[in-house]
C-alpha positions as CSV (number, residue, x, y, z in Angstrom):
1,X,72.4,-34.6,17.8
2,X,73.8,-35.4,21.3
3,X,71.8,-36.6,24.0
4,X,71.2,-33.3,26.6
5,X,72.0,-34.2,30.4
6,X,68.5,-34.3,31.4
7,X,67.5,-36.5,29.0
8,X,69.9,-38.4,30.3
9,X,68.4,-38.3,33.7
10,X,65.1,-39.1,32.7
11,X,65.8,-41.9,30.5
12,X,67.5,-43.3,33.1
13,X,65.3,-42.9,35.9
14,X,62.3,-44.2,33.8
15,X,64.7,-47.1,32.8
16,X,64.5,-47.8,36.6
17,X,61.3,-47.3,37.3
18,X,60.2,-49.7,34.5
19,X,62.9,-52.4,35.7
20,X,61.4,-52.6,39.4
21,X,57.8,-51.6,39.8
22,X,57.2,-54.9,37.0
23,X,59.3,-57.9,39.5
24,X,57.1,-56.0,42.2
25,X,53.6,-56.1,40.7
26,X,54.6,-59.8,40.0
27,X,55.4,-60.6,43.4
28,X,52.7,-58.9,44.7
29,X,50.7,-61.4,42.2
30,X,51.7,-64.1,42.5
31,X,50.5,-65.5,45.8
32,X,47.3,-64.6,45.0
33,X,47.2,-66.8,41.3
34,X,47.9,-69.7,43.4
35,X,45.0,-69.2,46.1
36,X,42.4,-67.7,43.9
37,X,43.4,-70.8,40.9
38,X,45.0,-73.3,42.9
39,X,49.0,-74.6,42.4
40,X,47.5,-77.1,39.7
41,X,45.4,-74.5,37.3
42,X,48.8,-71.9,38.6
43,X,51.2,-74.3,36.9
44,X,49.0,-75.3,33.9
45,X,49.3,-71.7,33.1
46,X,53.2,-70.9,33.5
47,X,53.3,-74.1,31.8
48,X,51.4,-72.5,28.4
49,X,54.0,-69.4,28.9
50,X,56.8,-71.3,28.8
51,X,56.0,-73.4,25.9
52,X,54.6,-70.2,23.8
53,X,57.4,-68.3,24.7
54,X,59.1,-70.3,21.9
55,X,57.6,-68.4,19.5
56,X,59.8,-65.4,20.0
57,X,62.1,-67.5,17.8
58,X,60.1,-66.3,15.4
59,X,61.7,-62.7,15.8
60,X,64.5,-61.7,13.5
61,X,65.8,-58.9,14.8
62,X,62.9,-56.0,14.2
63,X,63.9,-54.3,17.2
64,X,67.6,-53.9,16.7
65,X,67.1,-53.1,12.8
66,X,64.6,-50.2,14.1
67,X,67.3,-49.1,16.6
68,X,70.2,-49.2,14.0
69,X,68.5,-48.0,10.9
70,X,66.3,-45.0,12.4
71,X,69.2,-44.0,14.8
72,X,71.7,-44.2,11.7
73,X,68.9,-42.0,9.4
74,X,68.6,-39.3,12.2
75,X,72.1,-38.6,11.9
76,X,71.8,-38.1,8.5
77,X,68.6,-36.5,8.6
78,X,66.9,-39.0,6.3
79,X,63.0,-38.3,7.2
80,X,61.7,-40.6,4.3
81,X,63.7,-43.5,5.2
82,X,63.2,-42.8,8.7
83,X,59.6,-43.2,7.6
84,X,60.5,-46.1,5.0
85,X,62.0,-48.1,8.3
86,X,58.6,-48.0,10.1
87,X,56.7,-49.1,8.0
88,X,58.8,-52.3,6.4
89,X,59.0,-53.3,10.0
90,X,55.2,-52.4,11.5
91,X,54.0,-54.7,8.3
92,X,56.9,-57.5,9.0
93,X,55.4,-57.6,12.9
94,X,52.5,-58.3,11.7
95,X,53.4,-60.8,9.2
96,X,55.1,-62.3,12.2
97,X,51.9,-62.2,14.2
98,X,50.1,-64.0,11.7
99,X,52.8,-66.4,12.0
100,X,52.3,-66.9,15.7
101,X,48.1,-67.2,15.2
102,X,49.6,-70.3,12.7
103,X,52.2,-72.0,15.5
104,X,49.6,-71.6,18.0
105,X,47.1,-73.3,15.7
106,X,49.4,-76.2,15.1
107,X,50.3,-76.4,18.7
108,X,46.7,-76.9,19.5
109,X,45.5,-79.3,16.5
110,X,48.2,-81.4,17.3
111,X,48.0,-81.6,21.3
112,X,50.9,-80.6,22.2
113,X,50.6,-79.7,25.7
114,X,49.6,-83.2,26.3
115,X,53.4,-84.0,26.2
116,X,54.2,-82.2,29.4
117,X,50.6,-82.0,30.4
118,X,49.3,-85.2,32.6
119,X,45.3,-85.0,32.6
120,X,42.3,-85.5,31.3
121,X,41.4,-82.2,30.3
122,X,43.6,-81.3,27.4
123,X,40.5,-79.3,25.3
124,X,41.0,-76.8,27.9
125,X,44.7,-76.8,28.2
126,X,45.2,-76.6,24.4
127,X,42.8,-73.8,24.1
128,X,44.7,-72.1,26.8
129,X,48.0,-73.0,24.9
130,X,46.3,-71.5,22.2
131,X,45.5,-67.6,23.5
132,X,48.7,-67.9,25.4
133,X,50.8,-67.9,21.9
134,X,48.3,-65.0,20.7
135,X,49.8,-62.9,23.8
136,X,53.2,-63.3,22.7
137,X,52.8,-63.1,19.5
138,X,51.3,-59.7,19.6
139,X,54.1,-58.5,21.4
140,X,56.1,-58.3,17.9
141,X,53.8,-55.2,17.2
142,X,54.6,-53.6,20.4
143,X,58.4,-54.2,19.7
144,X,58.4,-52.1,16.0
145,X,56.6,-49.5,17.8
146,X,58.0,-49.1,21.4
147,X,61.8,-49.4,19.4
148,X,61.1,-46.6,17.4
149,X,61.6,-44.1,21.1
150,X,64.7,-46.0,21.7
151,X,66.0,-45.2,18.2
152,X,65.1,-41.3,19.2
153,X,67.1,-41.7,22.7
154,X,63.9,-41.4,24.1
155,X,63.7,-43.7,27.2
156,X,61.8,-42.4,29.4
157,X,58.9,-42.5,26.6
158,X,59.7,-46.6,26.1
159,X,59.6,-47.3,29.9
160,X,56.4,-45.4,30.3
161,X,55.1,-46.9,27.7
162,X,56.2,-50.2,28.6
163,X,55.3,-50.4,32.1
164,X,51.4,-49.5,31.2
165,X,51.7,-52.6,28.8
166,X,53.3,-55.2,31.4
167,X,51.7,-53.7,34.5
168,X,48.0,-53.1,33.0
169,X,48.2,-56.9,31.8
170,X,49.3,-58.3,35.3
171,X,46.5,-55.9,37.0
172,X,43.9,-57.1,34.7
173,X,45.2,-60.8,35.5
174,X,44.4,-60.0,39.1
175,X,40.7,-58.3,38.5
176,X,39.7,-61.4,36.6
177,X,41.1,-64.2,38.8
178,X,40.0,-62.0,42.0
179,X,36.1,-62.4,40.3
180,X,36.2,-66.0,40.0
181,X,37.2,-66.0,36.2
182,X,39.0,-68.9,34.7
183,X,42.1,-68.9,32.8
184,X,40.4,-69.2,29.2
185,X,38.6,-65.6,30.0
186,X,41.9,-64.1,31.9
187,X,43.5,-64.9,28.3
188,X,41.4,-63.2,26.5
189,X,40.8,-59.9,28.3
190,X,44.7,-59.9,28.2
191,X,44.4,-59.9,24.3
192,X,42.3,-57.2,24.5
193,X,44.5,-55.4,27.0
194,X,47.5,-55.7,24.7
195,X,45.6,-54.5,22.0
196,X,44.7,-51.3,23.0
197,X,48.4,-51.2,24.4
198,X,49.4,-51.0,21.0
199,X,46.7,-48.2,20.3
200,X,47.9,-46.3,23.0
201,X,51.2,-46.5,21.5
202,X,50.3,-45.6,18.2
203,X,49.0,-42.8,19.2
204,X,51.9,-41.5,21.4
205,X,54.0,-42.1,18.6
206,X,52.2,-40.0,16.2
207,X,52.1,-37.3,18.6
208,X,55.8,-37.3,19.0
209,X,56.7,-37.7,15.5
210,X,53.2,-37.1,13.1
211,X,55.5,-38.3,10.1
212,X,56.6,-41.8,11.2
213,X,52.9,-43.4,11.6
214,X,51.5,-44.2,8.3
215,X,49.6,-47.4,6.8
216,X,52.6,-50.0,6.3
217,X,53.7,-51.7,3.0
218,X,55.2,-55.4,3.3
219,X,58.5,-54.8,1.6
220,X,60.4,-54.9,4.5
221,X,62.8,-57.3,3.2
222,X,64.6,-55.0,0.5
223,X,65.5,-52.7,3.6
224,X,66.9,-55.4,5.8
225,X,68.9,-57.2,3.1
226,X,72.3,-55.3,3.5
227,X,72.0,-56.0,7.5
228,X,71.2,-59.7,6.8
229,X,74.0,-61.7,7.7
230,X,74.9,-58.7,10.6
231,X,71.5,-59.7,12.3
232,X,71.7,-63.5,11.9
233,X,74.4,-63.6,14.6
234,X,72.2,-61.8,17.0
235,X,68.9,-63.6,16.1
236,X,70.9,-67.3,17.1
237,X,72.4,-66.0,20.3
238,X,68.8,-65.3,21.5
239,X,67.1,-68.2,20.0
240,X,69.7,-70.6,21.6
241,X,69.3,-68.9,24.9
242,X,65.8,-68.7,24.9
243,X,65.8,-72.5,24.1
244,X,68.4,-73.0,26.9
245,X,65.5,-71.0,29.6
246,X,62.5,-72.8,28.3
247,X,64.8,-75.7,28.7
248,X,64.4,-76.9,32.4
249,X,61.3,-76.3,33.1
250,X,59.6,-77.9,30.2
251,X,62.2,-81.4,31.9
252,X,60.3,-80.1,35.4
253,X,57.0,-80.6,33.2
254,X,58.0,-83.9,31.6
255,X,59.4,-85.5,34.8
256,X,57.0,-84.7,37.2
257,X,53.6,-83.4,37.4
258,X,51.9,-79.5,36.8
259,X,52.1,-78.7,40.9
260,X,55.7,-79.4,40.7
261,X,56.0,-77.4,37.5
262,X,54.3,-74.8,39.6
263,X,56.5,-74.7,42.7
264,X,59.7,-74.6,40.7
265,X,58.3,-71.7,38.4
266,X,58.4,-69.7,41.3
267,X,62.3,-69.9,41.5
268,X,62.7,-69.4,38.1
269,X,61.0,-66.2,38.0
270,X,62.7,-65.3,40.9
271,X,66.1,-65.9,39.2
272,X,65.1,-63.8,35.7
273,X,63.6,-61.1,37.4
274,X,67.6,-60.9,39.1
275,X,68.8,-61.6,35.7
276,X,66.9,-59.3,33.7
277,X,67.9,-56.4,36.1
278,X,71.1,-56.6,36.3
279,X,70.8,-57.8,32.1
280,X,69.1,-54.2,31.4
281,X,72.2,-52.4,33.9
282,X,74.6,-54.6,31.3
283,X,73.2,-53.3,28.2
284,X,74.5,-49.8,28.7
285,X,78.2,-51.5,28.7
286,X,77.4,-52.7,24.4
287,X,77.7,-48.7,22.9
288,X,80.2,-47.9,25.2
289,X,82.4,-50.8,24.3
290,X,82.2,-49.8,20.5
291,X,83.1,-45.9,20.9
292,X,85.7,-47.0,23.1
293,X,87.0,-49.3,20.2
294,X,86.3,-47.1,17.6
295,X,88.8,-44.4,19.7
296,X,91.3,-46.9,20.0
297,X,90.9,-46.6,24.0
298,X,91.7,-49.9,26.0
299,X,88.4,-51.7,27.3
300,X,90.1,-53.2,29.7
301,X,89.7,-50.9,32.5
302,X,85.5,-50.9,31.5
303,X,85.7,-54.7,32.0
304,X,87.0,-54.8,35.6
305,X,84.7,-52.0,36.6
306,X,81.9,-52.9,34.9
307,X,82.3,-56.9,36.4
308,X,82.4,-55.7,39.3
309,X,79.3,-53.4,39.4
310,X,77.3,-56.4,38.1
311,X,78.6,-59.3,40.2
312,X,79.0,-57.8,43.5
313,X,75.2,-56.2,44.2
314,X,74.0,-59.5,42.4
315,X,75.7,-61.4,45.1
316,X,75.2,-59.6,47.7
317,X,71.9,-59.8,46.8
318,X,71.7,-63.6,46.5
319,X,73.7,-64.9,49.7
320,X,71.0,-62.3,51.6
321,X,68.1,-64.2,50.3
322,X,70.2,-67.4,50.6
323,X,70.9,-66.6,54.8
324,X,67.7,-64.7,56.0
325,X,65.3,-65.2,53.3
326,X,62.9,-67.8,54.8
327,X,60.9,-66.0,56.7
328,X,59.9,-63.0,53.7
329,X,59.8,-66.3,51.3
330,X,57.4,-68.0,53.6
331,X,55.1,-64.9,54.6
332,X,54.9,-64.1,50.8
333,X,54.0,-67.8,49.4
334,X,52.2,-69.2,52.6
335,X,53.3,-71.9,54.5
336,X,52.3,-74.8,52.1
337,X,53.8,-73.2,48.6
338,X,56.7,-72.5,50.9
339,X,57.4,-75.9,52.1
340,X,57.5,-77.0,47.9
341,X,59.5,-74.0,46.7
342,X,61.8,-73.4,48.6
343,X,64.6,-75.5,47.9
344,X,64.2,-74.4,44.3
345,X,64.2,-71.0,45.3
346,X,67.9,-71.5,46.9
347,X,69.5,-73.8,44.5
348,X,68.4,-71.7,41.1
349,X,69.5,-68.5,43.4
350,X,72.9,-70.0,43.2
351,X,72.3,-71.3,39.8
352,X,71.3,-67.3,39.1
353,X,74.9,-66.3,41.1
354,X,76.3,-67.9,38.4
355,X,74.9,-67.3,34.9
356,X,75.4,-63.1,36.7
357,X,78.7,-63.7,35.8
358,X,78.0,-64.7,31.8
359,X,76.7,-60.6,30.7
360,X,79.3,-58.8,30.6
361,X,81.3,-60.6,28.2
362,X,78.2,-60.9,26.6
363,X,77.9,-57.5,25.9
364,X,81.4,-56.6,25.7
365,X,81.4,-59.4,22.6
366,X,78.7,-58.0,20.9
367,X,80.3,-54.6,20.7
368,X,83.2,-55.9,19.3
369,X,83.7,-57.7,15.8
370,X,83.7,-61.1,17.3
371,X,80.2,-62.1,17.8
372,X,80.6,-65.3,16.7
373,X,81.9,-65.9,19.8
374,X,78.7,-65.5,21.8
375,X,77.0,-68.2,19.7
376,X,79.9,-70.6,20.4
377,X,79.5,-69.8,24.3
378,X,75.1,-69.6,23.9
379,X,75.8,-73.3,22.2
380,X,78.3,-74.8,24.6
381,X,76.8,-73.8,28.1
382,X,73.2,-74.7,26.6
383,X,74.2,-78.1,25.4
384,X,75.8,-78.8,28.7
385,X,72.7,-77.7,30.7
386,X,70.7,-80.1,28.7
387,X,72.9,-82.9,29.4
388,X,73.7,-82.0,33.2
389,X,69.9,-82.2,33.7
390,X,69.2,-85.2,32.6
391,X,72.0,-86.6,34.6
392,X,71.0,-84.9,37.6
393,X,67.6,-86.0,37.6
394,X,68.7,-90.0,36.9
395,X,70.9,-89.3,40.1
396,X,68.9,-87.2,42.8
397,X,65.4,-86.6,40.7
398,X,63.7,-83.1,40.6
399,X,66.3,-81.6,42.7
400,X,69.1,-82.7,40.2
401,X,67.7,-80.8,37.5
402,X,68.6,-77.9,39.3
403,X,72.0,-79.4,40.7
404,X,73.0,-80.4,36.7
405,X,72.5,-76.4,36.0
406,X,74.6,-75.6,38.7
407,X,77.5,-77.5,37.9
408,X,77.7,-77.3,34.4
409,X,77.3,-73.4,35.0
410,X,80.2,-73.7,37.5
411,X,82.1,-75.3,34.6
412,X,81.7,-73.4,31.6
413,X,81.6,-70.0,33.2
414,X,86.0,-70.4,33.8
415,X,86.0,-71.5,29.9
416,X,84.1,-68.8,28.6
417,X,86.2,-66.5,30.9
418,X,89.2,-68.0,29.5
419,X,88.5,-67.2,25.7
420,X,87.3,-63.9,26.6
421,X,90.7,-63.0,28.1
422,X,92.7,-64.1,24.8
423,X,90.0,-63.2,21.9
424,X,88.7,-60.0,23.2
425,X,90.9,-58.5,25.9
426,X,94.3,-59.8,24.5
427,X,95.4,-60.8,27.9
428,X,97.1,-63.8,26.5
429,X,99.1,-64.4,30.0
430,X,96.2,-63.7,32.8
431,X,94.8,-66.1,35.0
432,X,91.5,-64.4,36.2
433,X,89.5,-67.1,34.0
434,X,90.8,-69.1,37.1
435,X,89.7,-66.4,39.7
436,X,86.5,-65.4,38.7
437,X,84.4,-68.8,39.7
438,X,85.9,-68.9,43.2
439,X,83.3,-66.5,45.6
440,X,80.4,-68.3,44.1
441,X,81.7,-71.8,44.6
442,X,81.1,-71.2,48.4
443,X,77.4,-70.6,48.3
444,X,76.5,-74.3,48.2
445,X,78.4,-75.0,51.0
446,X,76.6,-72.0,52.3
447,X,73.5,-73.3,51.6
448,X,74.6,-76.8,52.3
449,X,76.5,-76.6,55.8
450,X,74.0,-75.8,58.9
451,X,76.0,-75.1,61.5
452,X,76.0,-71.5,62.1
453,X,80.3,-71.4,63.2
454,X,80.7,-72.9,59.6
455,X,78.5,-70.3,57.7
456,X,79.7,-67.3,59.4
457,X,83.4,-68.4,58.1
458,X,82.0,-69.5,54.3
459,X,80.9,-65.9,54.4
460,X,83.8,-64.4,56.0
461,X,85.9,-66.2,53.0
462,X,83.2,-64.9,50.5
463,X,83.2,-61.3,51.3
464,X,87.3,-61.9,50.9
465,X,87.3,-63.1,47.6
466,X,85.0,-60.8,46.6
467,X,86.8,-58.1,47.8
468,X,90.0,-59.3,46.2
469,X,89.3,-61.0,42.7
470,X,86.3,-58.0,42.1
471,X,86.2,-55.3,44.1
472,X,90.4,-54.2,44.6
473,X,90.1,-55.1,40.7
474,X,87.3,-52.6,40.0
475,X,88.8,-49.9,41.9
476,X,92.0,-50.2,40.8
477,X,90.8,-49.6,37.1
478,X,88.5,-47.2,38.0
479,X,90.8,-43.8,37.9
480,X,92.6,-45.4,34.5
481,X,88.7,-46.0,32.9
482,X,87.9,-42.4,33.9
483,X,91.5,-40.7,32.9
484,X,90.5,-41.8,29.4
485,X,87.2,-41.1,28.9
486,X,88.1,-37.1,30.0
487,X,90.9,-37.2,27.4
């Protein structure tokens, strides 16, 4: 069944809506965290959601089964196993909830946050450890149900749904800590809000399909066994990059102290929320890249368009905060949080300008046959990040941490570039792996270099380099990309 045009429309505009009104609410939020809690019970807390966000390693692919499977059984109208699909994965979320409850246990029994944690008052922390790993892993439930509407192509039902589940648990973050309450009772009226998320989408999917909600039976295995060794690939791409974004902060935590963990939070949030826009824009390049393949069309053309669309906004974006961001930076942290964060907030901005440049061969690899090759590229840049970070910080402290990212980004981004060429777009002869680095290599001189004369000229070479490596590129492909697809 094809998708109608205004479906179309309103997946899309939902998609939108879901991807901007959450990074809003959160900025909206965030300055009142730190005064109502203070930076030190403000970084105590994104310290406990970094460290539990490593339970989402736990997750082995129930989303994209649901997506594959259902979408694959529509087509071939295959109601029971439509029905069959649901309920191996409802039961294996769960399984993988009870999982969480049992990581969170250990993590607290054995004191874990004590590693990163300097204080006294580790009951508390632990215990806050403790709900903060219940809050994730519940979120496995609300993946096998909210995937089920992107099976059906319905969007617009998933962001709705979505946004009431991240936007009702940041509001009810902001009643409790505007009455006093401390982080132990936030924590738990956000289980409680998550819960009846996951009603609430129960419901709405019974509703929209009576025949797909029934009591699940924990033989979920059987069905996922042909799709095994498919999944695995996808599974160690995310767990080695969710490793590699826990990574620096959790060094922030062990370096230094929880106010410093806080401060540098800030800029990290800062540079996912870019990422994870621009991330969500990427994901519609995956399908496109396999029907394109599967038509024996060139992807070439959807490349150079599609790097363009990505990188240039993104940086556009970036070297705006970078030149006339201070004053919306200070007047949304205060004075004080400003003075701490801000030179994070500039060098992971640059650090973000880079890692932009890393999705769409990303996707573009995963809608080919070589998704190997992501792993090898998840591995390598990871790896190097680790090391870079310690070196930085034995060099310039804190501040290296963040200068380590930045170079070893700068480095592996040409490499990655220059296997992509060969592997995936058979360009055995091109040199754009060479190109592709050069606009964002002026930023920290941007950022560096004071003197007005000198910035205007960086920038002035920027918008050039841009404009011929990215957007003459994109344009240029643009009428080829568009020939084919009406043919």
């Amino acid at each position: 069944m094809s998708l109608s045009k205004e479906q179309f429309v309103k997946n899309s505009a939902w998609t939108i809506a879901e991807l901007a009104l959450y990074p809003l609410l959160l900025i909206i939020a965030t300055p009142v965290f730190i005064s109502k809690l203070g930076i030190e019970q403000y970084g105590l807390w994104m310290l406990a959601v970094t460290i539990t966000q490593s339970v989402n390693i736990l997750n082995i692919g129930i989303g994209d089964t649901i997506i594959r499977l259902i979408a694959q059984y529509r087509a071939e109208n295959k109601t029971t196993e439509i029905q069959n699909v649901f309920r191996y994965s409802f039961s294996m979320s769960l399984f993988l909830f009870a999982m969480a409850i049992v990581v969170g246990a250990i993590m607290y029994v054995s004191n874990l946050v004590s590693w990163f944690y300097k204080s006294d008052n580790y009951e508390f922390a632990g215990r806050l450890l403790f709900l903060t790993t219940l809050s994730w892993g519940i979120k496995f439930v609300e993946i096998s149900v909210l995937s089920v509407f992107k099976a059906f192509e319905r969007f617009d039902l998933n962001s709705k749904l979505s946004m009431i589940s991240k936007n009702s648990v940041v509001l009810g973050n902001l009643l409790m800590v505007g009455f006093g309450q401390n982080l132990l009772s936030v924590l738990i009226f956000t289980l409680l809000i998550s819960v009846s998320n996951i009603v609430l989408q129960l419901i709405v999917l019974h509703r929209f399909n009576s025949n797909i909600v029934c009591w699940p039976v924990p033989n979920f295995f059987k069905e996922r066994a042909q799709y095994i060794h498919y999944n695995f690939w996808y599974w160690l791409q995310s767990s080695i990059a969710l490793i590699g974004f826990l990574t620096d902060k959790l060094a922030v935590a062990w370096f230094t102290d929880i106010k410093t963990m806080g401060y540098y939070y800030i800029a990290s949030m800062i540079g996912a929320n870019i990422h994870n826009i621009f991330l969500a824009f990427g994901s519609f390049i995956f399908p496109r890249v396999s029907y394109r393949l599967a038509s024996s069309s060139k992807v070439a053309p959807l490349y150079y368009l599609s790097r363009s669309l990505i990188a240039l906004p993104g940086w556009a974006f970036t070297i705006g905060l970078l030149l006339f961001g201070d004053p919306v930076f200070k007047l949304w942290l205060g004075n004080e949080t400003y003075l701490n964060s801000i030179l994070f907030i500039k060098l992971y901005l640059i650090f973000e300008a880079g890692m932009l440049l890393i999705i769409v061969p990303y996707y573009f690899i995963n809608g080919t046959k070589k998704i190997k090759l992501n792993s090898l590229f998840e591995i390598t840049i990871r790896i190097s990040h680790f090391i870079a970070m310690i070196l930085g910080y034995w060099l310039a402290g804190v501040n290296g941490i963040v200068y380590g990212l930045i170079l070893s980004t700068f480095i592996n981004v040409p490499f990655q570039y220059y296997l992509f060429h060969r592997q995936v777009l058979g360009e055995t002869k091109s040199l754009q792996f060479l190109l592709v680095m050069l606009p964002v290599i002026l930023l920290p001189a941007i950022l560096i270099f004071t003197n007005i004369v000198f910035q205007v000229s960086l920038v002035i070479a920027f918008i050039i380099l841009c404009k011929l490596i990215y957007f003459d590129s994109g344009r240029k492909y643009t009428n080829d990309l568009f020939a084919t697809e009406k043919k």
